[in-house]
C-alpha positions in Angstrom: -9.1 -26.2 24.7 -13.0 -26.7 24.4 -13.2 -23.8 27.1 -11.1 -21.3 25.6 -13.1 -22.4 22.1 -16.2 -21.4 24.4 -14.6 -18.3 26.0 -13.8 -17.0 22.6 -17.2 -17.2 20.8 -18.7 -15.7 24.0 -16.2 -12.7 23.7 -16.8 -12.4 19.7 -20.0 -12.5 20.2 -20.5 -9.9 23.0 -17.7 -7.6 20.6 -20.1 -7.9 17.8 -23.4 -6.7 20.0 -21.5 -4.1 21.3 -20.2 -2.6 17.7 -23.8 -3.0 16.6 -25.2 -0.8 19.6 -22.4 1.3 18.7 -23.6 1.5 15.2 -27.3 1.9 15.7 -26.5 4.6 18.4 -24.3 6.9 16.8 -24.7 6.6 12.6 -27.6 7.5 11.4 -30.3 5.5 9.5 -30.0 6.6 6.2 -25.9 6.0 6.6 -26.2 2.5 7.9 -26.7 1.0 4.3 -23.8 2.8 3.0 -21.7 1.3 5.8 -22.8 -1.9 5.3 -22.2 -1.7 1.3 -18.6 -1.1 2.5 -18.4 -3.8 5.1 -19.6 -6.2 2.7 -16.8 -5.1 -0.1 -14.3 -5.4 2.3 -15.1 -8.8 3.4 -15.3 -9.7 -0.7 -12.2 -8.1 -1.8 -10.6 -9.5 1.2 -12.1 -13.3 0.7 -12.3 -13.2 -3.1 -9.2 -11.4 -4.2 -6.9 -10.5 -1.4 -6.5 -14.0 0.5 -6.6 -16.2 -2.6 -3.7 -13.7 -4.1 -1.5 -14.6 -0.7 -2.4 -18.2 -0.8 -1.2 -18.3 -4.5 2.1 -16.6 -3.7 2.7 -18.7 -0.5 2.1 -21.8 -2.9 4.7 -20.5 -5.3 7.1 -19.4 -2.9 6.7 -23.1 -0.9 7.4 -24.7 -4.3 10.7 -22.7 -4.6 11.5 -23.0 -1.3 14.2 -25.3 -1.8 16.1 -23.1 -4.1 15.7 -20.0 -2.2 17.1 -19.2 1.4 14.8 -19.0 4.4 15.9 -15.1 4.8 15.0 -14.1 0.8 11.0 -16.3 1.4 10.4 -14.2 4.8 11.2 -10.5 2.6 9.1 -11.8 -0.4 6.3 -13.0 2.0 6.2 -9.8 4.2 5.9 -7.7 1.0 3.4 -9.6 -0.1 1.7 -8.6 2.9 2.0 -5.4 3.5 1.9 -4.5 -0.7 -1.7 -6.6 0.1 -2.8 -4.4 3.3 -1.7 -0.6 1.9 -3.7 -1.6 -0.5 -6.8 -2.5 0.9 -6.0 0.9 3.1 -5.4 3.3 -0.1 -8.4 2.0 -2.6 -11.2 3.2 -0.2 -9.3 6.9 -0.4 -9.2 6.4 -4.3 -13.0 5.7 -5.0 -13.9 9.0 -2.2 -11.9 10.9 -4.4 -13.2 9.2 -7.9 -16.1 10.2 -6.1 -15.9 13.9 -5.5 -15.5 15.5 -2.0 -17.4 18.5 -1.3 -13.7 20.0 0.5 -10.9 19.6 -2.3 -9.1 19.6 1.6 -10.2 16.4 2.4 -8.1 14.2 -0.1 -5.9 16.9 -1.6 -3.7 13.9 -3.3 -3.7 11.3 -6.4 -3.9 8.6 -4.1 -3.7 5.7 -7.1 -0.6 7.2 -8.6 1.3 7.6 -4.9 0.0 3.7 -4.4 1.1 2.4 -7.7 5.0 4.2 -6.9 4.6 2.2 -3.2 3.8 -0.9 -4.9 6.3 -0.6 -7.5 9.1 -0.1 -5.0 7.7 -2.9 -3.5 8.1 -4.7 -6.3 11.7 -3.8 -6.9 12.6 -5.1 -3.2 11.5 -8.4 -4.1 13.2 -8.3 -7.1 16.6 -7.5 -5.7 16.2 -9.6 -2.8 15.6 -12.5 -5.2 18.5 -11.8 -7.6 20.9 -11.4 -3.7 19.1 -14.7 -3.0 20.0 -16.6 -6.4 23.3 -15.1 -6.6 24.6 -16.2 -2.7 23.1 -19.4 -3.7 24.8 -19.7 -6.8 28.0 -18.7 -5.5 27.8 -21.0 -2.5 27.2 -24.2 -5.0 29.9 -23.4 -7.2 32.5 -23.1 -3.9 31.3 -25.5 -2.2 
C-alpha cells in the first residue's frame, strides 16, 4: 500500500509539472492570471458550496434510509450529482455571456434559463421517484 501511496504522488506530481509546462508554453502571460482566477473559483465553489451541498443531502438521505428503498436513495443520489456537475459545467457559459462576447455566435443561447428547466426536471425525478418510493413502501406494510 505505502508503494502505490508513493507511486501515486510521484505520478500527480509529474501530471501537475507537465500541465504547468503546458501552461507556460502555450497561454500567454497576460492570460495566465485570468486562468488562474478561474482555477481558483472552481476549486472554491467546488470545496465551499458544491461538496458540502452533496454531503448535506447524503446526510439527509442516510437519515431516511430506513424508510426509503435502496433503488429510490441511488436515483436521488445520482441526481444530486449530475444536477451538481451540469451545473458547475453551465455557470462558466452564463458569466461569458453576462459578460459580452465579441461573436453573438459564440454563446447564441440563455444558458441560465435552459439550466434552470434541466434542474427543474431534475427536480421533478426526484420528486416522483420519492412519492413511487413511499407509496410501494406504504403498500408493502399495509399487505404485509
Amino acid at each position: 500500500m505505502k508503494v502505490a501511496r508513493i507511486v501515486l504522488v510521484v505520478v500527480g506530481v509529474l501530471v501537475i509539472a507537465f500541465g504547468a509546462y503546458v501552461m507556460v508554453t502555450t497561454v500567454r502571460p497576460n492570460r495566465i492570471w485570468g486562468l488562474a482566477t478561474w482555477l481558483l473559483g472552481a476549486v472554491i465553489l467546488h470545496d465551499a458550496i458544491l461538496s458540502p451541498f452533496v454531503v448535506a443531502v447524503g446526510l439527509l438521505l442516510r437519515r431516511t434510509g430506513r424508510t426509503l428503498q435502496v433503488w429510490a436513495l441511488v436515483v436521488v443520489q445520482a441526481v444530486v450529482v449530475l444536477g451538481s456537475v451540469l451545473a458547475l459545467v453551465v455557470l462558466p457559459e452564463i458569466a461569458a455571456k453576462a459578460h459580452g462576447t465579441k461573436n453573438d455566435t459564440v454563446l447564441p443561447f440563455d444558458y441560465g434559463l435552459r439550466l434552470l428547466v434541466v434542474e427543474g426536471v431534475l427536480v421533478l425525478v426526484v420528486v416522483a421517484v420519492l412519492v413511487v418510493a413511499l407509496r410501494r413502501r406504504r403498500t408493502a406494510t399495509s399487505t404485509g
